[in-house]
C-alpha positions as a printed NumPy array, in Angstrom:
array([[128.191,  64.72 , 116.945],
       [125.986,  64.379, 119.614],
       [123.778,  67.411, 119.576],
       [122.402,  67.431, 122.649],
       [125.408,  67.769, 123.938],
       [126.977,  69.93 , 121.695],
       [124.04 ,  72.466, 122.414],
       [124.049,  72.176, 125.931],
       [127.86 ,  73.12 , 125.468],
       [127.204,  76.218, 123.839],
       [124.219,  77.03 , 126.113],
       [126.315,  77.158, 129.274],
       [129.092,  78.806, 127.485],
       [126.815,  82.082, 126.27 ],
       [125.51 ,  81.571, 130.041],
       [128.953,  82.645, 131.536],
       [129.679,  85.161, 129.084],
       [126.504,  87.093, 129.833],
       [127.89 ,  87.898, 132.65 ],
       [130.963,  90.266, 131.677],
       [129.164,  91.547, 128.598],
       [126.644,  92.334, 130.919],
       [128.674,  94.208, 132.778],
       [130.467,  95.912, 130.02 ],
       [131.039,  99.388, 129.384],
       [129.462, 101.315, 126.47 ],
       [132.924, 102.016, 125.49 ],
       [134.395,  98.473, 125.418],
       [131.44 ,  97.11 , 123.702],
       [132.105, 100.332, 121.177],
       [135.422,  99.317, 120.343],
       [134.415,  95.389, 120.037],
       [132.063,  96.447, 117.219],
       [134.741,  98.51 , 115.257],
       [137.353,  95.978, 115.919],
       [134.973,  93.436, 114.356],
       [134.071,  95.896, 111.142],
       [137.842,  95.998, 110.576],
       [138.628,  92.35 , 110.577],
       [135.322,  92.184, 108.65 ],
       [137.096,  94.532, 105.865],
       [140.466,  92.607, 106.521],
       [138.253,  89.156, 105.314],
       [136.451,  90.818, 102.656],
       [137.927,  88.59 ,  99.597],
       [137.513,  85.287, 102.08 ],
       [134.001,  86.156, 102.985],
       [132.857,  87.119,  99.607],
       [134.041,  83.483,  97.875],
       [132.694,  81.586, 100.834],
       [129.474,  83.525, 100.037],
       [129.773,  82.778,  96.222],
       [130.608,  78.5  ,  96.888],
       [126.81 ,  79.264,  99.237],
       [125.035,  80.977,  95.889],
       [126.239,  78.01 ,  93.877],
       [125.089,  75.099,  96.094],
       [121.919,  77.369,  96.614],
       [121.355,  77.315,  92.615],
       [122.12 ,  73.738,  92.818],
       [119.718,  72.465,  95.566],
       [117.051,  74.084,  93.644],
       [116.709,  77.47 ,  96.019],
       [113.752,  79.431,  94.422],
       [114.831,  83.486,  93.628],
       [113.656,  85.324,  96.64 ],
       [115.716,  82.769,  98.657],
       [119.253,  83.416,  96.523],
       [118.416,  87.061,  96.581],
       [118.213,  86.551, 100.424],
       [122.035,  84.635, 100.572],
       [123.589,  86.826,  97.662],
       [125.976,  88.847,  99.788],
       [127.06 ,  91.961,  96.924],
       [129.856,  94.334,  97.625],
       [127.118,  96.564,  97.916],
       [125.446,  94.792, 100.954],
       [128.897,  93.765, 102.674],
       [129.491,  97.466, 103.168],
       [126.274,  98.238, 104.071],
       [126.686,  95.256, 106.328],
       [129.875,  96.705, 107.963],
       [128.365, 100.76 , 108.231],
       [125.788,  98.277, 109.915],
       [128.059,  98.017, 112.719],
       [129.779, 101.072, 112.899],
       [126.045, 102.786, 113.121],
       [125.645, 100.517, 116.104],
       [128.768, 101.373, 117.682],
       [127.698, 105.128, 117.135],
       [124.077, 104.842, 118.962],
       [123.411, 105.482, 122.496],
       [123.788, 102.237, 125.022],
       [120.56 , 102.134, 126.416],
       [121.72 ,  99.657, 128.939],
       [122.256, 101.127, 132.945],
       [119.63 , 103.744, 131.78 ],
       [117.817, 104.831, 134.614],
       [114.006, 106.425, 133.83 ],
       [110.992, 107.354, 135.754],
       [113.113, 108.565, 139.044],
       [110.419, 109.547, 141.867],
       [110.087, 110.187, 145.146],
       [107.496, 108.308, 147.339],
       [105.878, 109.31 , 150.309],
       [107.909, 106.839, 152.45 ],
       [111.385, 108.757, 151.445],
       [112.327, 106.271, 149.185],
       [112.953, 107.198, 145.623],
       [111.482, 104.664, 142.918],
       [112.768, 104.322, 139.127],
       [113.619, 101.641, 136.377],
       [117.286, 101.143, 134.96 ],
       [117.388,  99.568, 131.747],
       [119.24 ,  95.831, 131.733],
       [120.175,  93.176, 129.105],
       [117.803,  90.279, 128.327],
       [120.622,  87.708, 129.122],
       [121.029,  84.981, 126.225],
       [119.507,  85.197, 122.774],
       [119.035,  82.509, 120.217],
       [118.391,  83.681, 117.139],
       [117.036,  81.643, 113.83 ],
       [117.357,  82.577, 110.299],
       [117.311,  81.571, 106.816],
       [119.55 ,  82.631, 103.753],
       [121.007,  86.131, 104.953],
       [124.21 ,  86.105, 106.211],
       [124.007,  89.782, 106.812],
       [121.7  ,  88.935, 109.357],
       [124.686,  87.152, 111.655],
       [126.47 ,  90.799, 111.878],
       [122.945,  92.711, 112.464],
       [122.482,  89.884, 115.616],
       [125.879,  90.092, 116.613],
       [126.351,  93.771, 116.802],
       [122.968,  94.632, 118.29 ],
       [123.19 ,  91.894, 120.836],
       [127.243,  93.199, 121.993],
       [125.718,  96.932, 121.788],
       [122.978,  95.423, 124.055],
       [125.067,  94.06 , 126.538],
       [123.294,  90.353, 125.753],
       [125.39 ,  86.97 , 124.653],
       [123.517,  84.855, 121.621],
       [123.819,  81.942, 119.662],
       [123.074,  82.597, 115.893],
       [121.616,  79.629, 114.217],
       [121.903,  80.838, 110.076],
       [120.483,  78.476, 107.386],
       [122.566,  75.779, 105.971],
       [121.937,  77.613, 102.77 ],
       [124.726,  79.814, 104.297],
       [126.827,  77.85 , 106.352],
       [130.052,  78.572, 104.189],
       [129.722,  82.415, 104.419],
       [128.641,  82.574, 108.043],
       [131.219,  80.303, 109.515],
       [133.946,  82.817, 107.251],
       [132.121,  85.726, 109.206],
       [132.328,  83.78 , 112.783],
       [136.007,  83.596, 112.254],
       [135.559,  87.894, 111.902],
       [133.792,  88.305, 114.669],
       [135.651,  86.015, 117.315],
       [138.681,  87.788, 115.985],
       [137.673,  90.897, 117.384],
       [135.758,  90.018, 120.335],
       [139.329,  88.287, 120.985],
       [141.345,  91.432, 120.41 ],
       [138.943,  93.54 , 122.175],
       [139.292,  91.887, 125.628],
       [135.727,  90.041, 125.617],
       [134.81 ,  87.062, 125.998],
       [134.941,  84.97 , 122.722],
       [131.986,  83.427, 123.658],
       [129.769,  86.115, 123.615],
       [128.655,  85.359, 120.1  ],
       [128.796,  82.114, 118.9  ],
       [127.485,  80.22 , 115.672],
       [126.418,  76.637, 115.455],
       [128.129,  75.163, 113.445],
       [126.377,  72.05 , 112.125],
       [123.113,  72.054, 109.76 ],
       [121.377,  69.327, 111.436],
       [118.253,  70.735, 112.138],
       [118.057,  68.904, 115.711],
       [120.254,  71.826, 116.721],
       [117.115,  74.229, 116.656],
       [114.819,  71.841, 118.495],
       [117.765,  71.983, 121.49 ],
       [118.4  ,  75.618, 121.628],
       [113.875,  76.266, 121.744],
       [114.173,  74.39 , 124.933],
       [116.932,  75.293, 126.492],
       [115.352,  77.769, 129.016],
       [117.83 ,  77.442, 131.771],
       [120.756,  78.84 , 129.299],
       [118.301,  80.909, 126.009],
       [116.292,  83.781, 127.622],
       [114.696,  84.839, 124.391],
       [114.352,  83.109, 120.486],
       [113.892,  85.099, 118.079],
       [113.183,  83.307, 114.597],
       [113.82 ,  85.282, 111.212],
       [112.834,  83.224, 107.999],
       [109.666,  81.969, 106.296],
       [106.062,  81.227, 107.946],
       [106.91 ,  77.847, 108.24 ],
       [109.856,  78.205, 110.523],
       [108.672,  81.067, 112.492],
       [104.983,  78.939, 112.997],
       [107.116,  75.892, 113.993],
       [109.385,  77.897, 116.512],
       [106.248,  79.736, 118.184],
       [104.702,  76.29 , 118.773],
       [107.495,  74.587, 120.372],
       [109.774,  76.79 , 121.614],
       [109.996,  76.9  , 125.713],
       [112.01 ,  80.172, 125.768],
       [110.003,  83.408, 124.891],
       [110.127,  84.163, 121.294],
       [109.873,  87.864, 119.51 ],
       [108.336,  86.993, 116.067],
       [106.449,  87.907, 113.655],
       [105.107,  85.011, 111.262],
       [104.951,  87.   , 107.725],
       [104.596,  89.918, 106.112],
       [101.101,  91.06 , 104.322],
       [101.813,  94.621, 103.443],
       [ 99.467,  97.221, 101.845],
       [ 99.409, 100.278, 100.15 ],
       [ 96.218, 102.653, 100.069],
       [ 95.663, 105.053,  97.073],
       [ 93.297, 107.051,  98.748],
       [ 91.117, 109.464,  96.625],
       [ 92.705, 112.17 ,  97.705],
       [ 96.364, 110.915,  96.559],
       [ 98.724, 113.11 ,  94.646],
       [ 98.882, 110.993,  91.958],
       [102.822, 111.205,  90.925],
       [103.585, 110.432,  94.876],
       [101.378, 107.721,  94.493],
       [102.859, 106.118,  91.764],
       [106.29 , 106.939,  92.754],
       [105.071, 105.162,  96.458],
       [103.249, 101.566,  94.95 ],
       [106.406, 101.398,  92.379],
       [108.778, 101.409,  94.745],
       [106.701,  99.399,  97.347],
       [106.545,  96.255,  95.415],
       [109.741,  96.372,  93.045],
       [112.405,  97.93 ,  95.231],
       [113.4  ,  94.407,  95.963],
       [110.989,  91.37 ,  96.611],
       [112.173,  88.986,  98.685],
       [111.847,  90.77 , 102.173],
       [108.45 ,  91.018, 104.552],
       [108.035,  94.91 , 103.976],
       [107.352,  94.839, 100.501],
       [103.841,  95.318,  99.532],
       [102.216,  92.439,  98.489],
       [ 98.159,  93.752,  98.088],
       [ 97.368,  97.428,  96.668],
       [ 94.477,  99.337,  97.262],
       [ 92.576, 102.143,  95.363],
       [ 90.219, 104.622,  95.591],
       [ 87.186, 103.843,  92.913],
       [ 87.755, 107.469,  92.663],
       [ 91.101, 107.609,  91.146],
       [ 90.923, 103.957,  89.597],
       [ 90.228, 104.305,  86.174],
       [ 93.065, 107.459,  85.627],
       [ 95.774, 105.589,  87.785],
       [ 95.024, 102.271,  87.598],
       [ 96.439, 101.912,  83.691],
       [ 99.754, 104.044,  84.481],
       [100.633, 101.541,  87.416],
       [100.216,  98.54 ,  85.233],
       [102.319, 100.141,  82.308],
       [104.738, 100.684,  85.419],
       [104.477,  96.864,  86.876],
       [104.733,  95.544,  83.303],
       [107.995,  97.135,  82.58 ],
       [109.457,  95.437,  85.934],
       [107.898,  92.393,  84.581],
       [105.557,  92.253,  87.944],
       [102.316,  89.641,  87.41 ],
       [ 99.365,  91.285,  88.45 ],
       [ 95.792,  89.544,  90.317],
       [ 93.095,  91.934,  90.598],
       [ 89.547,  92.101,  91.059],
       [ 86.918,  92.145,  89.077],
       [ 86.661,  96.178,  88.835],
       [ 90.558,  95.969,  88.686],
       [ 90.094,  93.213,  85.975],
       [ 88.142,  96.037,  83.876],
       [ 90.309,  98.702,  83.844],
       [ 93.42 ,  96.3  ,  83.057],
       [ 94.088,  94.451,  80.331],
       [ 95.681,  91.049,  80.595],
       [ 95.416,  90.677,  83.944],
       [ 94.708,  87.789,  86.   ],
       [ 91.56 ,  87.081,  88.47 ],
       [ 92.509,  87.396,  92.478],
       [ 91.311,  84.964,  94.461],
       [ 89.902,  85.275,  97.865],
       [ 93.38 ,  83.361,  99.104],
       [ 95.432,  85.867,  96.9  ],
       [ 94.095,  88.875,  99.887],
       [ 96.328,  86.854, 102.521],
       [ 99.521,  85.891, 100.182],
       [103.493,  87.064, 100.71 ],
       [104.433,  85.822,  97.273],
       [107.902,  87.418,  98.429],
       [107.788,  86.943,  94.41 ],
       [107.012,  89.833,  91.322],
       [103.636,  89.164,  91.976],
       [101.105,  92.07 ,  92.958],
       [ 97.205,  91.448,  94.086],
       [ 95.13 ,  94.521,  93.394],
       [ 91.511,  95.578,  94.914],
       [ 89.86 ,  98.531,  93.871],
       [ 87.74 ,  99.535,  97.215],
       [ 85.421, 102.257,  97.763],
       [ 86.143, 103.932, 101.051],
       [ 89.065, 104.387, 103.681],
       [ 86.875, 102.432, 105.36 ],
       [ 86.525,  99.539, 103.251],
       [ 90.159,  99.936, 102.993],
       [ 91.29 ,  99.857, 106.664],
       [ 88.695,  96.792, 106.984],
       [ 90.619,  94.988, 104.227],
       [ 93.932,  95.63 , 106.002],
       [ 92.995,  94.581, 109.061],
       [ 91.118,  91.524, 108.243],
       [ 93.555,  90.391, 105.747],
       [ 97.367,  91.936, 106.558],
       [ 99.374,  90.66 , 109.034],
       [100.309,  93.471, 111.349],
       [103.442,  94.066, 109.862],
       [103.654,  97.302, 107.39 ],
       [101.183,  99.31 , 106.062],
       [100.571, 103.074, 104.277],
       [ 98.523, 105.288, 102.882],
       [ 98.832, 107.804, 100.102],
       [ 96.899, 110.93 , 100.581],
       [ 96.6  , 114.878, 100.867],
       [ 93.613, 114.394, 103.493],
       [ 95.319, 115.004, 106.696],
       [ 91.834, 113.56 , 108.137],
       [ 91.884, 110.295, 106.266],
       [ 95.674, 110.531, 107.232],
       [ 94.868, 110.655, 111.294],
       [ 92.216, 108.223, 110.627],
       [ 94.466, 105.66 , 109.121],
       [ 97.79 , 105.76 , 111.591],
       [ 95.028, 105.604, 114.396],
       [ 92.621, 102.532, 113.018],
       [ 95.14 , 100.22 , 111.123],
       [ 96.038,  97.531, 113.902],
       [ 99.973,  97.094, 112.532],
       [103.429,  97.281, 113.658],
       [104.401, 100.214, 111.125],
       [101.855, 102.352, 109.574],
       [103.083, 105.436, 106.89 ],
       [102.056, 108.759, 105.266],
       [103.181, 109.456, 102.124],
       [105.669, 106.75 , 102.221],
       [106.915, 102.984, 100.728],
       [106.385, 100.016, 103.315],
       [110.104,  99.665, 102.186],
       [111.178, 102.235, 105.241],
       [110.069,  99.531, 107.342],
       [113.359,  98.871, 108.694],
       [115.879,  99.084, 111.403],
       [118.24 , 100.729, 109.566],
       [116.015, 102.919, 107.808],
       [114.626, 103.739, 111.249],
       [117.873, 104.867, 112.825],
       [118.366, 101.666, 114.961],
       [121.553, 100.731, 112.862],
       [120.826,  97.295, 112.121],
       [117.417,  95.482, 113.717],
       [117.486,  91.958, 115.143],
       [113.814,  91.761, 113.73 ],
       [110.431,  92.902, 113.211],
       [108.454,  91.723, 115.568],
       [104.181,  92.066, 115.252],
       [103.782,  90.935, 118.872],
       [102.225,  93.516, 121.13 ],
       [104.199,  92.393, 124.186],
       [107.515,  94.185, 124.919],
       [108.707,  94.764, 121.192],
       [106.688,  95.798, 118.087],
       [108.05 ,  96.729, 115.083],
       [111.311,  96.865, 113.994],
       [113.305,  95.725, 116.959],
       [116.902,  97.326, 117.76 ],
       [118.83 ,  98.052, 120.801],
       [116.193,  99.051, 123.298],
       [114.259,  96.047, 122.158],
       [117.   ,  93.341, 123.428],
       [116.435,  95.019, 126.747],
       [114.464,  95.037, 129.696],
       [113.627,  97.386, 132.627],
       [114.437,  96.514, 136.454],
       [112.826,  98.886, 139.436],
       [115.8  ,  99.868, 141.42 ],
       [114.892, 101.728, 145.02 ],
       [117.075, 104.207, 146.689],
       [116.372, 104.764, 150.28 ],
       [118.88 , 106.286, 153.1  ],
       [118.055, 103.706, 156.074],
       [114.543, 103.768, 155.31 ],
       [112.642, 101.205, 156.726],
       [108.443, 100.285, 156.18 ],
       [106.574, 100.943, 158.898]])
């Protein structure tokens, strides 16, 4: 196969069907997505053993845990994968939205209508939920893409292609509208980074590595964000069963995804009472825990943190802990060491509350709550194509709006500028 080609191919055929899924109506693209969740359910057995031959090969090849937990596709998450879609098809289509309507002192009226980005390439490792959550949100969006999944996965997502063009097909739009490469060679992703006159937008979804690798060479914009260094606060003025409840289910709700917290902070205040119950807590899961030396006196059996520990996703049962003095101190740590992706803060303060949301520099920043939230779904986009830590045009999770873009549109009756 001659990749070049074969890219090029696919490039100009998501170019044409922009167009009509551009141009789509919020009740076509509606029935698309249910279409697709029913073929989806139709292919349920099929999709399920491809994903099971991917686990094995995955177990084979050596994939480490937080990367099979990643490709495991359970019944559980293939029907939260297809409520995915049928959320989608349920939100408002924020494309042909027109905001910000205004007269101007010439007569004319000035506004902004809401438009698709065009073509998106999307890059990902291990999840194959991830090709439904980039397929429905980019139909819903009125934008074409070409998924590029991990060969960890190419089994199950080539099963789920055959879903998807299925009802696209049966739907009346263009099959091309979402298509999956089909080869693991990873010359494909080199081709579709810089392929600007067919991809308007990359967005890469996988480990540091990949997403550093794609922001360096891509020539199409990219939505990113490169990993995710999430903390929870225990401020002094924490109720301490929320605040146990909060850094439990922070780091051991599931590891292997960017919003799970990865360094926790805690008052000196509060360390010595709550610092013992939370490792009783993390032993039980069987989490290792790094702390510092305070930490390392109020814990047994615990192991030193070091200084590279403060800027570690171990996406791994692994927890780095740093008793700190202030909400100061604290929101220095975060801020110096995080990543701009999730962070929170247990407390009762509504002061130190304000005074977090406003200093902490991150995508997502929570009351009360577990950096788990952090998520499209979670947020009420349906599924999210992303989270993105960039501060231009998306930040945080990214959903519908977020594959979108805003044109000025000008009404006038004959007007001319004199």
């Amino acid at each position: 196969m001659n990749i070049k080609e074969y890219m090029h191919t696919l490039g100009q055929q998501a170019k044409q069907a922009s167009r009509p899924i551009a141009k789509a109506n919020t009740g076509v693209k509606n029935v698309a997505l249910i279409t697709i969740a029913k073929k989806l359910q139709n292919d349920r057995q099929n999709i399920l053993a491809a994903n099971q031959r991917d686990m094995k090969n995955g177990r084979t090849n050596g994939l480490d845990a937080a990367l099979l937990d990643r490709l495991e596709l359970t019944p559980d998450r293939f029907k939260t994968m297809v409520a995915g879609l049928e959320q989608v098809a349920s939100l408002p289509d924020p494309v042909g939205e027109i905001s910000d309507m205004k007269y101007m002192p010439s007569g004319i009226q000035v506004g902004k209508m809401r438009v698709p980005l065009g073509v998106i390439g999307i890059i990902y490792e291990s999840r194959p939920n991830v090709t439904i959550e980039a397929a429905s949100l980019c139909l819903k969006s009125g934008n074409a893409c070409i998924l590029r999944g991990g060969s960890e996965a190419i089994d199950t997502n080539q099963v789920i292609a055959s879903s998807i063009h299925a009802g696209l097909v049966e739907s009346g739009l263009p099959e091309n509208s979402v298509q999956i490469i089909n080869t693991t060679d990873r010359a494909a992703v080199g081709e579709l980074i810089t392929m600007p006159n067919f991809v308007d937008v990359i967005v890469p979804r996988g480990g540091k590595g990949l997403i550093d690798r794609i922001s360096k060479e891509s020539r199409v914009p990219v939505i990113k964000h490169l990993h995710g260094v999430c903390h929870v606060y225990i401020d002094a003025e924490a109720n301490e069963e929320k605040a146990l409840r909060i850094a439990l289910n922070a780091k051991t709700q599931r590891y292997g995804t960017c919003n799970t917290m990865e360094t926790l902070l805690v008052s000196s205040v509060l360390a010595d009472s709550i610092l013992p119950k939370l490792a009783s807590l993390y032993e039980e899961k069987g989490v290792e825990l790094r702390g510092c030396d305070k930490t390392m006196s109020v814990i047994d059996s615990i192991n030193p943190a070091s200084e590279e520990d403060w800027d570690e996703e171990y996406l791994a049962p692994i927890l780095s802990i740093k008793v700190v003095q202030s909400i100061d101190e604290a929101i220095a740590h975060i801020n110096q060491h995080g990543s701009e992706h999730t962070d929170a803060i247990v407390t009762e303060n509504y002061t130190r509350s304000r005074q977090f949301i406003t200093e902490v520099d991150s995508s997502s920043v929570m009351v009360n709550a577990s950096t788990r939230f952090a998520d499209g779904f979670e947020y009420g986009l349906g599924a999210e194509i992303g989270i993105s830590t960039d501060k231009i045009h998306a930040r945080g999770p990214v959903g519908l709006e977020g594959l979108t873009s805003q044109k000025y549109i000008v009404l006038g009756d004959g007007h001319i500028r004199t």
